[in-house]
Every structure is written in C-alpha cells, then in structure tokens.
N, C-alpha and C positions, 0 to 999 in steps of 0.2 A: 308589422304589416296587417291590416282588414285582409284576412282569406277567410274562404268561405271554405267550411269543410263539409267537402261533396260524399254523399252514399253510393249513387253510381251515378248517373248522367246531370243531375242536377247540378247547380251552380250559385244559387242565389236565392232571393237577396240577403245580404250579410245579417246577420240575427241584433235582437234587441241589444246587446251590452256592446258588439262593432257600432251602431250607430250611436251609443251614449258617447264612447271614445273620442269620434271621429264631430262629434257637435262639441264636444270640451275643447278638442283643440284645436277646431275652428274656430270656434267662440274667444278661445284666448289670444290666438290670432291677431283678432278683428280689434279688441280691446287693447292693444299691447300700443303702449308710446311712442314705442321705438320703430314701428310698423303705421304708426297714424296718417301720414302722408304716402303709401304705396298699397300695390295694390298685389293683393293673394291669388296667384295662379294655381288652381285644381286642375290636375293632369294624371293621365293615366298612359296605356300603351295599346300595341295595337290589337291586343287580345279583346273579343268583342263580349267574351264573357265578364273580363274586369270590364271594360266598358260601360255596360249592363249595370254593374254592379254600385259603380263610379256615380253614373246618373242616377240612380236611385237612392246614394245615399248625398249629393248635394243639393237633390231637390226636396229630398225629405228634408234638409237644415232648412231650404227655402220655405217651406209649408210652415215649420214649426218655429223656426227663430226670425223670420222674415214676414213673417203673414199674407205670404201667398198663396193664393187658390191652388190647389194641386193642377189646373189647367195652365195658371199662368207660370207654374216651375216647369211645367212639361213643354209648354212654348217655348221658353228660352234654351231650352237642351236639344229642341230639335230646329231652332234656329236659322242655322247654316246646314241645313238638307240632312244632320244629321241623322241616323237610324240605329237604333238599340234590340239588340234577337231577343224574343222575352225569356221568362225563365220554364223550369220546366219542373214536373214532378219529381221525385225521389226514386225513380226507377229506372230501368236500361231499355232500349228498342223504342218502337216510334213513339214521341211527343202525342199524348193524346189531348190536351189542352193547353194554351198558351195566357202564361200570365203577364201583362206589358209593364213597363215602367208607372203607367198612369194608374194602372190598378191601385200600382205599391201607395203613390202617394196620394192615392182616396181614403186607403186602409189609415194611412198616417196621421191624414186630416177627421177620420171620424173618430180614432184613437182619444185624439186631443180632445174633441168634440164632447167625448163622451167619458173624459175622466178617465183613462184606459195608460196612456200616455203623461206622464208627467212626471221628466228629471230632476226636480224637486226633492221627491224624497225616493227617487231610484237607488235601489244598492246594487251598484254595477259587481263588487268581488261577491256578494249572494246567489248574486242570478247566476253567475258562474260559474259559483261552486257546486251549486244544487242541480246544475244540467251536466253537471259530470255523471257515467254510468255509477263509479263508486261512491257517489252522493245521493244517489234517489232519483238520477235521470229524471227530473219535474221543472216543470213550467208554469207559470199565473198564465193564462190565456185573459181573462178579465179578470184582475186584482181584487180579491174580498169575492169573488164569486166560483168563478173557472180556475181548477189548478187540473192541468196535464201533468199524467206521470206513467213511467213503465209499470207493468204486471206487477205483486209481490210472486214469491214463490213458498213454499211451503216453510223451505228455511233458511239464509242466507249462503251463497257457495259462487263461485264465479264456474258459469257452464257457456261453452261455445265461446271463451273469452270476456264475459260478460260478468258483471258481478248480480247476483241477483239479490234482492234484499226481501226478509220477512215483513208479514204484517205488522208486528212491533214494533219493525222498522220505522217506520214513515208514523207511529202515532204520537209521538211529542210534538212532530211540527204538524201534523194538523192542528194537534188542540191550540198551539201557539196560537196558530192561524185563522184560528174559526173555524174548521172544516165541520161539519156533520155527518154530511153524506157522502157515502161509495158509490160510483157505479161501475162496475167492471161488464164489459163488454164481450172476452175473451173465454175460453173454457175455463170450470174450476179446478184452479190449479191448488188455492188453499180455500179452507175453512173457513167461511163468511164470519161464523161466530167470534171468531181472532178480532174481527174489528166490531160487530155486535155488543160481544161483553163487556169491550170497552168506552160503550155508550153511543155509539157510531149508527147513523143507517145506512144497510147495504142494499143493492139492487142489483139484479140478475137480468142482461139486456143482453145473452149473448146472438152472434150472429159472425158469418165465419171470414176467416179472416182475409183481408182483400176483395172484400167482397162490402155490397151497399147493403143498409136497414130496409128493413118493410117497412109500409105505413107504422103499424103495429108500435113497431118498438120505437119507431122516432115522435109517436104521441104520446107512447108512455114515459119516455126521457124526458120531453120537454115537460110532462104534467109533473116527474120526481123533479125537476129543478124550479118549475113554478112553486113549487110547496116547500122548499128546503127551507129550515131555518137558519142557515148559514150557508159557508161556502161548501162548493159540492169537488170532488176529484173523481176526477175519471179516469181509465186507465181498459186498456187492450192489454196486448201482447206488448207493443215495444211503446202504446201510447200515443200514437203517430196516425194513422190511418183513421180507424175505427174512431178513435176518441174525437181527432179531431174534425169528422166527417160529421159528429151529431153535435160537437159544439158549434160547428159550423151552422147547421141548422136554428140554434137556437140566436145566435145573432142574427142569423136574417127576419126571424119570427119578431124577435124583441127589441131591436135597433135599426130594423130595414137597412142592413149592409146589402151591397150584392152578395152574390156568390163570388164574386172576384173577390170582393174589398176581405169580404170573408178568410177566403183563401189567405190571401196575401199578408192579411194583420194575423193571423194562427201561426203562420210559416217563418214571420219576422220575430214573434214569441218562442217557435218550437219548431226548429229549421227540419223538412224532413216531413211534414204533416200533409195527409191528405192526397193519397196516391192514386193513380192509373184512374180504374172508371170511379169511384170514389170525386174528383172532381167534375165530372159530367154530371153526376147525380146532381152534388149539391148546386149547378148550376138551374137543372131541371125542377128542382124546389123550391125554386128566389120567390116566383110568383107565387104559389100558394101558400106560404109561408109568411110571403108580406102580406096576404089577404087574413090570416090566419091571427097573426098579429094585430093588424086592425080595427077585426073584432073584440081582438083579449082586450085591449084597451078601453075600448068602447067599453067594455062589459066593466070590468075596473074602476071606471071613471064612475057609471051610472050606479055601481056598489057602494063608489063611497061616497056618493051625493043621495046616497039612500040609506046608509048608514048599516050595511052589511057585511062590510069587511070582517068580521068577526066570524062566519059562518062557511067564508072561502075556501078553507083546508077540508070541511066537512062534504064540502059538495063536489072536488076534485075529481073525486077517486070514484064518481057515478057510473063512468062509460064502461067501467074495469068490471062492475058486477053485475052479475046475470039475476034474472025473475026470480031464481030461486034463492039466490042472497048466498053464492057461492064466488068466490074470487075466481078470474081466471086465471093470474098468478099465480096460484097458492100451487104449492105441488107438494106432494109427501113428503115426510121428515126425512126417508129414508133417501130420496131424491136430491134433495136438499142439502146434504152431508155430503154426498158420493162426490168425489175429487173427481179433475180429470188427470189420468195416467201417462206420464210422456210416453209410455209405449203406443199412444193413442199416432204416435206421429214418428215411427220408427224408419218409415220407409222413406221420411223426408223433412225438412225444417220447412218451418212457414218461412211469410214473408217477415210477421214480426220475429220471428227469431235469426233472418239471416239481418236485418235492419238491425236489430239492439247488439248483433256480433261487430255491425263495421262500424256502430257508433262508440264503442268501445275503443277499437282499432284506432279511427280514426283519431278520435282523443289524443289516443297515446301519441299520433305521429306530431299535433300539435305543440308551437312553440311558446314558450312565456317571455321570449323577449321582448323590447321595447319595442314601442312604436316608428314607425320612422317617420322622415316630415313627409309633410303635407303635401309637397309639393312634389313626392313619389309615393304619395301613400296608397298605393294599387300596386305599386313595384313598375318594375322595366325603364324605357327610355319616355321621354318624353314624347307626345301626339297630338296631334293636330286638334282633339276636339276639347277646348278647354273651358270652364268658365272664369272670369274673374267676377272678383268681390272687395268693393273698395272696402278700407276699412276704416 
C-alpha cells in the first residue's frame, strides 16, 4: 500500500520513493503485451484524504510521464465536479494554510524543470534508508545542493524513542557527497569544531524553534549558500520546520517557485517540513524574494560579461562588517564552545523534539510488505472518481 505516515493531522502528499513506486508500476502497466489492448483503472475509496492523495499522485505520472501541464492534469481530475480537501501541516488544531493538488503538481513540474526530479538515476532503497531516524533521518531537498537532516547530538543514544546520531556520524556521507557546509539552526547542542576539524564549514543561524527567521538571519543563509563551494546541510532540531522554512526561501530567491510550489516540492522530499506560521511567512516572502532574485541574477550575469567572477566570494560577506572592520558574527571563543544543556528545556520538549519522537514511532508501525495492485493501490472498495489510461 502508498500510506502516508501522518505526525498528527497531516495526511499527504505521499513522499518521493511512494511516487517512484507507484510511476514503476504504472509505467509497467501501460508497457505490458498482455495489457496492450485494455485499459488501467486507478481507483481509490471514499476516504477524501486517500483521495487527496490518489490525485496527486496520478497527476504527477501525468506531468512527468505524460507531458502535461500541471493545469491540464488537474483539469482532468476535477473533470466530473470532482473536489480534493488540500493537505495540511504537520501539526494538530486549526489548518493555518492550505496546500491544493495543483500546487503539488507545479512543485512536480518545476522539479523536472529544474533537474531536481529525475528517476533515471533515483535510488529509491537509499532514499529510504537514509530517512529512517536510525539512518540519519536526511533528505536531498535539491540533489548536489540541499541535504535536510535532524540535529547531531553530542553522542549517539536513542532519547524520547529517537536514535540520535554524533557529528562523526553523518561525516563519510557528506564527504561521499560533496557536502562542505553546516548550517545548524537549532541551539548548540554539539561542538561545531567536531565538523570544523574535519574540514567542514559550520554556521550558527539559530532562531527558536517553531518559530520564523528575521530578515537577518535569512540574508545571512542565503549569502552562506550563495558562496558554498559545494553541497550545504541543514539541519534544526528534527530538520523539518526551521531547516525547511530557509530552504524554502532560497528556492524562491534562486528558482522563482511560489511559496506553494516551495512548500509542496520540500514536503514531497521530507514529509513533515514546514509547520504552523512557518508557512505563512514563506508565503509572505514570495514577492521579495523573487525581486531579490532578479537582481542576484542580473548582478551575476553583468559579473561575467565583465569578467568578475573571480572577486564574488571576496565581496559577499560586505554587508556582515561594520566601519571598524569588526564581524557582527564573530562572538567570543568562550561563546562559541558553550553547548546548549538539555536542562535548558526541562520543563517541556520542543516541537522538534515531540516531531523526531513520532517520526521514530511512526517508522516503527510501518510495513515492508508488497505493494498491492493498482487497481486498489490507496486500499478500501472501489469509488466512483476514477481515471483511466489506455495503454
């Protein structure tokens, strides 16, 4: 079965390795001899959240295997007066923003668009394994660029249910990867030096948790991933919120997504991302962000038709120092070492930490069995809102 494994009220949409699954055996489907003359009913039941779920992933095969416009897949699904409830954040109590079918597959279509998407050379049991908690709970948000992942912690231990892994943890597969740069978001919970000494840069961008960035810190993010010289990893508390609120931002700056498309392409990567006011914000930032954009480019363009490119990393980091040639960044050594103490938060658990507790949980309640067919692959009885696809 495609089930989506919900944290509390959320539902959808099914994550990147359910839609590789569910395009392989459609695709094989459609290809099959024996099947060449008939025609494939997708059906689901009357559950409005598989529904939901249903349409968003036969229109995304539409977008990508079919080469239709995300308008013309969403036409044919609402067809026959049909109507899909959108999806919602990762948290409990009222829906603060709604995310629609047609978002998902704008997200889908600039995925492709933009090199982001492409089952080619996808490893669906990788992706897999590595969004397990006792894997390193990480995600590619943009592949070679964006890697999502949870917290380290001082030393590997499983607390609240949760496994937590060291910074030595996660450093073979960065370098595999490319990664260079850290930015942790979150309090310090380890020693930056841990990923420092081992050739890494780290950044200190914290800001608290559930909670949105100041200007501040989201022009100093976007300036650390303008200048990386490889892939960057970010990382909060559970990697979800925070992380994916400022990577958010930087695809709207660098790719003109909406704020939706945003949303929706991070959440299809790393189900769970980008909670409560957190999507209001990065709605609230589409527009200066795409103006923001506009200019980098421009500036970009006119650098290397003037043969500047060379001097870009040196003039970055101008807005960051003051007259007298002192960082604002910069804080004492003693500063800079001081951990934060989970005593710091005895009276109560964050959100990242009740979030990395049910994505644990949840894990565990999931199954590995097979897939089932097609033609109940949502589960239940058969329903009235179907598509076919000849094949």
């Amino acid at each position: 079965f495609f089930l989506y494994l919900s944290f509390y009220a959320d539902f959808g949409p099914l994550n990147l390795a359910m839609f590789y699954r569910f395009c392989c055996k459609l695709t094989k489907k459609l290809k099959s001899i024996t099947l060449s003359r008939k025609k494939i009913i997708f059906y689901t039941c009357g559950d409005q959240k598989k529904q939901a779920n249903a349409a968003y992933l036969i229109g995304s095969y539409a977008v990508m295997h079919l080469n239709m416009t995300p308008e013309e897949a969403y036409s044919l699904l609402v067809s026959r007066n049909s109507t899909y409830i959108p999806f919602r954040d990762a948290s409990f109590g009222t829906c603060m923003y709604n995310l629609n079918i047609l978002d998902c597959l704008h997200a889908v279509h600039k995925a492709l668009q933009y090199g982001w998407l492409d089952f080619t050379n996808f490893d669906v049991e990788e992706y897999e394994h590595y969004e397990r908690a006792e894997n390193g709970d990480l995600n590619w948000i943009i592949p070679g660029k964006f890697l999502a992942f949870s917290g380290p912690h001082p030393k590997s231990k499983i607390e609240n249910g949760y496994p937590l892994h060291a910074p030595e943890a996660y450093i073979p597969y960065f370098r595999k990867h490319n990664i260079t740069t850290v930015i942790r978001l979150n309090k310090k919970m380890y020693d930056a030096r841990r990923f420092t000494d081992s050739g890494f840069e780290h950044h200190d961008l914290f800001f608290v948790d559930g909670s949105t960035p100041n200007d501040s810190i989201v022009r100093k993010f976007l300036n650390i991933c303008e200048n990386a010289e490889g892939a960057i990893a970010v990382h909060c508390k559970a990697g979800l919120g925070r992380t994916g609120t400022l990577i958010g931002c930087y695809m709207m700056k660098h790719y003109r997504l909406t704020a939706a498309e945003a949303i929706a392409w991070i959440r299809i990567c790393r189900p769970g991302s980008i909670i409560g006011p957190q999507q209001n914000f990065v709605e609230e930032k589409q527009n200066n962000l795409w103006a923001e954009g506009d200019v980098f480019r421009e500036k970009m363009f006119n650098e290397r038709e003037n043969g500047k490119m060379a001097v870009t990393r040196i003039l970055s980091g101008v807005d960051d120092i003051t007259i007298n040639g002192s960082n604002k960044n910069r804080t004492s050594k003693k500063k800079e070492v001081e951990l934060y103490n989970d005593e710091d938060e005895r009276n109560g658990l964050t959100q990242g930490d009740k979030l990395r507790a049910l994505k644990s949980k949840r894990q565990a309640r999931s199954s590995s069995g097979s897939l089932s067919e097609l033609s109940s692959v949502c589960g239940c009885s058969p329903f009235t809102h179907t598509m076919a696809i000849s094949s």
